[in-house]
Every structure is written in C-alpha cells, then in structure tokens.
C-alpha positions in Angstrom: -195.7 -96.1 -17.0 -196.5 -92.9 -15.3 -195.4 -90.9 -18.3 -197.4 -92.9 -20.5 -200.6 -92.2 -18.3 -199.6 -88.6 -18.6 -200.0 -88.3 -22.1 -203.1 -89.8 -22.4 -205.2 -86.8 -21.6 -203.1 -84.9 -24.1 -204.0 -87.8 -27.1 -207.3 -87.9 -26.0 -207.5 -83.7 -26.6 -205.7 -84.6 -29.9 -208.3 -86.9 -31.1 -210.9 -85.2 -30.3 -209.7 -81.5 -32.0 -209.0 -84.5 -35.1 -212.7 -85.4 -34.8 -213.6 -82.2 -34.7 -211.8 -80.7 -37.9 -212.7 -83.5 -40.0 -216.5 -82.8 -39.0 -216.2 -79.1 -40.2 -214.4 -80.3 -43.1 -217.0 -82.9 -44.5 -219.9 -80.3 -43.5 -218.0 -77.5 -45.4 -217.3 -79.6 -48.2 -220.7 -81.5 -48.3 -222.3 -78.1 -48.6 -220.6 -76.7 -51.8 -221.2 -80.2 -53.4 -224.7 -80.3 -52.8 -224.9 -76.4 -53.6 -222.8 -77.7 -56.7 -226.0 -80.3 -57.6 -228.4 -78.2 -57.4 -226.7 -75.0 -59.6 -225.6 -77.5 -61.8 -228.7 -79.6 -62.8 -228.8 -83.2 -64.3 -225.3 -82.7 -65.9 -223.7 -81.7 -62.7 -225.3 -84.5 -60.9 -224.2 -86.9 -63.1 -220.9 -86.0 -62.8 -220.5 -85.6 -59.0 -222.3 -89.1 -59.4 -218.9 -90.3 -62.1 -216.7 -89.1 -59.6 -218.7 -91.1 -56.5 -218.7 -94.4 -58.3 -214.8 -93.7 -59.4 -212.3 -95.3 -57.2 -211.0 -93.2 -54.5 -208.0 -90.5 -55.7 -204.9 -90.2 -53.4 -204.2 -86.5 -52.4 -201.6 -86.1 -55.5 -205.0 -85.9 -58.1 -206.6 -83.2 -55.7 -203.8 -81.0 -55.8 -203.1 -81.0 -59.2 -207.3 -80.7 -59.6 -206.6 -77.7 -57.3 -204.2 -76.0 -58.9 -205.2 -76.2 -62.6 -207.3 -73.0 -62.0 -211.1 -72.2 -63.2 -211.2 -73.1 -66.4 -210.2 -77.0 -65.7 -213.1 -76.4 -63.1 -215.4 -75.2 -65.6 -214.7 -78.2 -67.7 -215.5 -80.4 -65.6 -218.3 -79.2 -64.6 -219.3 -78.9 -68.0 -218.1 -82.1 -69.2 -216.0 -80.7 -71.9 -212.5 -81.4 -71.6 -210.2 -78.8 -70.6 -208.8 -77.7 -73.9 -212.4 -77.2 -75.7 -213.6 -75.0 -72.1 -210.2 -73.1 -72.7 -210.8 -71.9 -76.4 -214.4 -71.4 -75.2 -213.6 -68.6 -72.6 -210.3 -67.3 -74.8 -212.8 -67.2 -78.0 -215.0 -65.0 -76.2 -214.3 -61.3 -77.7 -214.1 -58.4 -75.5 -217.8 -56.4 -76.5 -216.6 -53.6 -75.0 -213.3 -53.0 -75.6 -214.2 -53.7 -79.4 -217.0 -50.8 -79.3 -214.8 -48.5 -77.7 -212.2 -48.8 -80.5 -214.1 -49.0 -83.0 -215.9 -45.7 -82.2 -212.8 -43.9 -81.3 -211.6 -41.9 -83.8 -208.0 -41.1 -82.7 -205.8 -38.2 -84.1 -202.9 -40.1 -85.3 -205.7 -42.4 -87.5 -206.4 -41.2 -90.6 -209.1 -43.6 -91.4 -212.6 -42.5 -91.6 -215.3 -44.4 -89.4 -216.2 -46.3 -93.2 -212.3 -47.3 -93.6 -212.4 -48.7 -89.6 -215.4 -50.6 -89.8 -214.2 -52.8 -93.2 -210.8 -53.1 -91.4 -212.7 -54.0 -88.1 -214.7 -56.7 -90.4 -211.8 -57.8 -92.1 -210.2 -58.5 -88.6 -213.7 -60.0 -87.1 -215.5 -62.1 -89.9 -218.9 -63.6 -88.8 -221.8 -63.0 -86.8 -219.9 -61.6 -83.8 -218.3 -58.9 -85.9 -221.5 -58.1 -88.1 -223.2 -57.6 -84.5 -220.5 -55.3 -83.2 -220.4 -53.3 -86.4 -224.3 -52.9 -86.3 -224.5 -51.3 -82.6 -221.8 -49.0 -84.0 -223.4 -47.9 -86.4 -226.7 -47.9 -84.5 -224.3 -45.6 -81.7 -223.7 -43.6 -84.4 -226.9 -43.0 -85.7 -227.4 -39.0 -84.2 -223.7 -37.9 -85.1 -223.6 -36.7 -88.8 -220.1 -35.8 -87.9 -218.5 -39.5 -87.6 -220.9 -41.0 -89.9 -222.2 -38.7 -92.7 -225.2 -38.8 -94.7 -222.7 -40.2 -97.7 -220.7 -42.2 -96.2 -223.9 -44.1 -94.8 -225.4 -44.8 -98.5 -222.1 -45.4 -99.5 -221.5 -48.2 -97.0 -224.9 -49.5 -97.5 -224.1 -50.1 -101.3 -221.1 -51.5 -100.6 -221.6 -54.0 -97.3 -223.0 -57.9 -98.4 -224.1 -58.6 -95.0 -228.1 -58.6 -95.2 -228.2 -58.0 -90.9 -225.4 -55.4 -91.3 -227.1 -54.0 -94.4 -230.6 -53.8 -92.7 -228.9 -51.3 -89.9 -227.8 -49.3 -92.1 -230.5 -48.9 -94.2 -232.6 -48.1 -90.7 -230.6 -45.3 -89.3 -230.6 -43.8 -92.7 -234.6 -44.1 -91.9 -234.2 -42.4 -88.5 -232.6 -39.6 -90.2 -235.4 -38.9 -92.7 -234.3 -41.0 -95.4 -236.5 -43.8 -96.5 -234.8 -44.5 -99.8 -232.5 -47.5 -98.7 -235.0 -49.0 -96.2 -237.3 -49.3 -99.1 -235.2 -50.6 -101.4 -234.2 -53.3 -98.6 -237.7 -54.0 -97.9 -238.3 -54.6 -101.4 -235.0 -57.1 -101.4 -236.4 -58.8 -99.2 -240.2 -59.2 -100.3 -238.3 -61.2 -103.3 -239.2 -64.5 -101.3 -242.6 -64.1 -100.7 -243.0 -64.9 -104.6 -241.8 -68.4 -103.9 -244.0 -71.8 -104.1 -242.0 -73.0 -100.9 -244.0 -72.0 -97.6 -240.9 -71.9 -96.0 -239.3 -69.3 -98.0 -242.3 -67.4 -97.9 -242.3 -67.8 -94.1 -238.5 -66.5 -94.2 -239.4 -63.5 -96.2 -242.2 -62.5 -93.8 -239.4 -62.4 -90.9 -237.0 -60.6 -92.7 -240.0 -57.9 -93.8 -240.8 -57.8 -89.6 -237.1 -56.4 -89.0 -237.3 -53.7 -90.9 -239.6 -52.4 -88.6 -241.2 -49.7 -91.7 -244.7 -49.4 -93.0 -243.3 -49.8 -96.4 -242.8 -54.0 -95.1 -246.4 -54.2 -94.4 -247.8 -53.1 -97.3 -245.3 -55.9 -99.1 -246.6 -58.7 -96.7 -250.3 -57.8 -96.3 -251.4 -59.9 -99.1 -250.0 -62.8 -97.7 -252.7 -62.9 -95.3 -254.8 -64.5 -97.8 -252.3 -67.5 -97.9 -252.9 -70.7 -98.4 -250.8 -71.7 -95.3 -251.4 -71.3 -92.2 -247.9 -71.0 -90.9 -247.4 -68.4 -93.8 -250.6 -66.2 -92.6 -249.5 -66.1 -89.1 -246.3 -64.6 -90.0 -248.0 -62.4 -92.4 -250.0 -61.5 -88.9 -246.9 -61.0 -87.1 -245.5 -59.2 -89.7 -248.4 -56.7 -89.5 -248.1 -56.2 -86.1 -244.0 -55.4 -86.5 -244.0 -52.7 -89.6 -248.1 -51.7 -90.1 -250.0 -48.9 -88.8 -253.7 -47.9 -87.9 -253.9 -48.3 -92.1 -253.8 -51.8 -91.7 -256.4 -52.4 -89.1 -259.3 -53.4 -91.4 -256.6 -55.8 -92.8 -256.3 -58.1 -89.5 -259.5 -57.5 -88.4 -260.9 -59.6 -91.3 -259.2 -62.3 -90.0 -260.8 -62.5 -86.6 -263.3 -64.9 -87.3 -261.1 -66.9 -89.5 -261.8 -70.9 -88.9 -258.4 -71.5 -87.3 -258.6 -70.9 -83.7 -254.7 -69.8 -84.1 -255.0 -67.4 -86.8 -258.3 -65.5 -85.1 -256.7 -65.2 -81.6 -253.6 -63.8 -83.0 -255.6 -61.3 -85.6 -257.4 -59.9 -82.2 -254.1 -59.1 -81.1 -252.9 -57.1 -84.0 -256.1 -55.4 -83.9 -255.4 -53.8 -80.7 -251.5 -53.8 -81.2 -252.6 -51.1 -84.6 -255.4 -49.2 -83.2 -252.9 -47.4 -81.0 -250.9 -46.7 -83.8 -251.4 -43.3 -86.0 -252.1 -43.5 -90.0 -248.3 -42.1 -90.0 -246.3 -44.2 -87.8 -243.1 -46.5 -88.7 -243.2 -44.3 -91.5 -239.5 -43.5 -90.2 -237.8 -46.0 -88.3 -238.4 -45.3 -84.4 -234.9 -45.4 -82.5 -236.3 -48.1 -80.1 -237.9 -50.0 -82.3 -234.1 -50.8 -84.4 -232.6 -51.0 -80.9 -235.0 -54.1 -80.5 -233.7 -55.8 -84.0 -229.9 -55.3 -83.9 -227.9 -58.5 -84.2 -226.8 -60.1 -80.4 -223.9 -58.9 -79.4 -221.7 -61.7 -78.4 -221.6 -62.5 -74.3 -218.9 -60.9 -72.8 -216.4 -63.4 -70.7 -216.6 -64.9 -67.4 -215.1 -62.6 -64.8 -215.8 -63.8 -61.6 -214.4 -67.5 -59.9 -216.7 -69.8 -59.1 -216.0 -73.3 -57.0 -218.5 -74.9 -59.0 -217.6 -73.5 -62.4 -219.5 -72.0 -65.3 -221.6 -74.5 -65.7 -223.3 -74.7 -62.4 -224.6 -71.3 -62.3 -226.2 -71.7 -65.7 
C-alpha cells in the first residue's frame, strides 16, 4: 500500500499535464475553426455545421483527412469534391511562364513572333490563350523589331478572334496607323443597324473598346434611340471613344425626361470637356491597357488550413 500512495502524486501531475494539453488543444483548434467560419462565409459554415451534426470519426478518418494534402482541403472547403478542386488548380495555366515564352525569341527557333503566336493558339484555344496572345502583342506594341509593321496587318487579316483582332488593330493605332482600327470599328457598327435593342446594345460595347474617335462618330446617332437602354450605351460609348467634338452631342441630353439618361449626359459632359478636338484620334497606350482581355488567375501558391475557399 505504501507504493501505491507513492504514486499518487505522480498520477495526479499526469492528469493534470492531460488536462492541461487537451485545453491548449481545443483552444488551438477552436480558434482556426472559428477563423475558418468567418473567412469562409455561409458555405464554410454550413459545412463545419455538416461535419458537427455528422457522427463522430475515429482517429483513422483524420489522418487520412490530414495527409491528403491542400487540394482535398480546398475541396472541402469548397464543397466540390476532390477530383473537380484538383482539375481546377491543375487547369490553371502558368500566366507567366506562358508570356515569357511566348515573347522569347530564342536562337535555335526559327519561327517569327507571327509563326509563335498561331502555334501558341493552336496549343491554347479559348479565352485564356486569346488573353495571353493580346498582352503579347500589347508588350510588343514599341518594338518594330519583334513585331513589324507587316507582320501586324498581316496577322490582323488573318486572326478570327474579334478580342484578339481588336488588339491588334489598336497597337497598329498607337503606331500611327488608323487603317485597321477603322475598318474594325466599322465591323463592328454593323449591329447597331439591327431592330433588336440588344444587338444594338452589344454593338455600342464593342464600339466603347476600341477606345478611337472614329467609334464615336459611328454610335453618336444612337443617342436619339428609341431605347433607353440603347441611349445610355450610346452615352457611355461617348464617353469611351469621343472627344471635346462631341460635347454639344451629350449635352443635349441633359434635360432629357429620364432621370437616368440626364444624370449620366452631365457626366460625359465633363468626362469630354477635358478632352482636346484631337484626342483618341490614335489609340492612347493606357487607354488599350484598360481593354485587353483578363488574363487568366495565376495558381494558388501558398497553403492554407482553411483552404481556397475561406480566404475568398
């Protein structure tokens, strides 16, 4: 018996330390779950909600929860299953890396920057590609060595893309020649002839990324529209590709009946009269920086204990 008395202090030191870890544990883990809730949102919270009502896992589903990495963190966090979250972050394309190559010109490649960008297309169909292909060409848009007056028309003639075509057509403009942009601009009016507001409407937003004079001139008359959606994008459209010429034009709109369409006229008003009779006669270098297609997001880098989703 007087062993067992001896070891009593000693179990009651054990328990206690027991007590005492557990605490920290539960705090530590209580904290990132309610961090978790609140960078998550409603769809984290209903799934930290899923797991609570779930009957409790033994230690075997925690370590294999554990060791499955981020991405089976991230789709759970997400809701997705762990195969869609996977091709998500693999179908993310490297923005960079893709840039870099495609501007690089390397000795032991014959190919021109025109031959690299359709095989660059060919390998990356779709918006991501057309978006990576415009900022390349937009990069390009000072160096006459890489990408020559020629072969610039020539790829304009030759591309299908309308975004892809538009960039083009715009650093030929920041180089002094107007020909393409205007002939795009003029493609693109071709929908303001239609008896569908909508494709009127569409028209006028193609006509405000060109980001020329020559686009305002093709939608001012659609501020006499019977529409009112149509004659606010005519408005806007103003405001994107018209100079201190088209003042007058939006100013006669100010006391128009629609609250919408006079408020927004005042704006354009002021927007213009800072504007010379010359400007967006060429296309400004910031002003096609602001129109060029998104490039794609670049992927996740970091680890998170709450995934993806919970810092969104």
């Amino acid at each position: 018996m007087a062993m067992n008395h001896a070891f009593v202090p000693a179990l009651a030191v054990t328990f206690a330390v027991g007590i005492g870890v557990g605490a920290v544990v539960t705090m530590l883990v209580g904290g990132d779950a309610h961090q978790c809730r609140q960078a998550g949102g409603p769809v984290s919270e209903a799934r930290i909600a899923e797991l609570e009502a779930s009957p409790v896992q033994g230690p075997a589903t925690f370590a294999s929860s554990a060791a499955s990495g981020t991405v089976t963190a991230a789709g759970e966090a997400s809701g997705w299953p762990t195969g869609v979250a996977n091709r998500a972050v693999a179908s993310r394309p490297d923005t960079d890396r893709l840039l870099r190559d495609l501007l690089t010109l390397a000795w032991n490649d014959r190919r021109d920057f025109s031959e690299k960008l359709d095989d660059f297309l060919a390998e990356h169909p779709g918006r991501d590609g057309i978006a990576i292909a415009s900022r390349g060409v937009f990069d390009l848009g000072e160096n006459h060595d890489v990408l020559p007056d020629d072969a610039l028309r020539t790829m304009y003639r030759q591309q299908q893309d309308p975004a892809l075509r538009r960039v083009l057509a715009q650093v030929a403009s920041m180089r002094g020649d107007n020909g393409l942009i205007e002939s795009h601009v003029a493609q693109a009016a071709a929908g303001l002839r239609s008896a569908v507001p909508a494709d009127r409407q569409h028209a006028l937003v193609e006509l405000s990324r060109s980001r020329h004079v020559a686009a305002a001139d093709l939608a001012a008359p659609l501020l006499r529209d019977s529409d009112t959606g149509v004659v606010l994008d005519a408005l806007l459209a103003l405001r994107a590709t018209g100079n201190q010429r088209h003042v007058s034009l939006a100013a006669g709109l100010i006391d128009h009946p629609d609250d919408a369409i006079g408020w927004l006229a005042a704006d354009v008003v002021t927007d213009l009269q800072m504007l010379s009779e010359s400007a967006r006669t060429r296309i400004a270098e910031h002003e096609l920086a602001a129109e060029l297609p998104p490039l794609p997001m670049p992927a996740a880098g970091g680890v998170s204990n709450c995934g993806p989703a919970a810092g969104m």
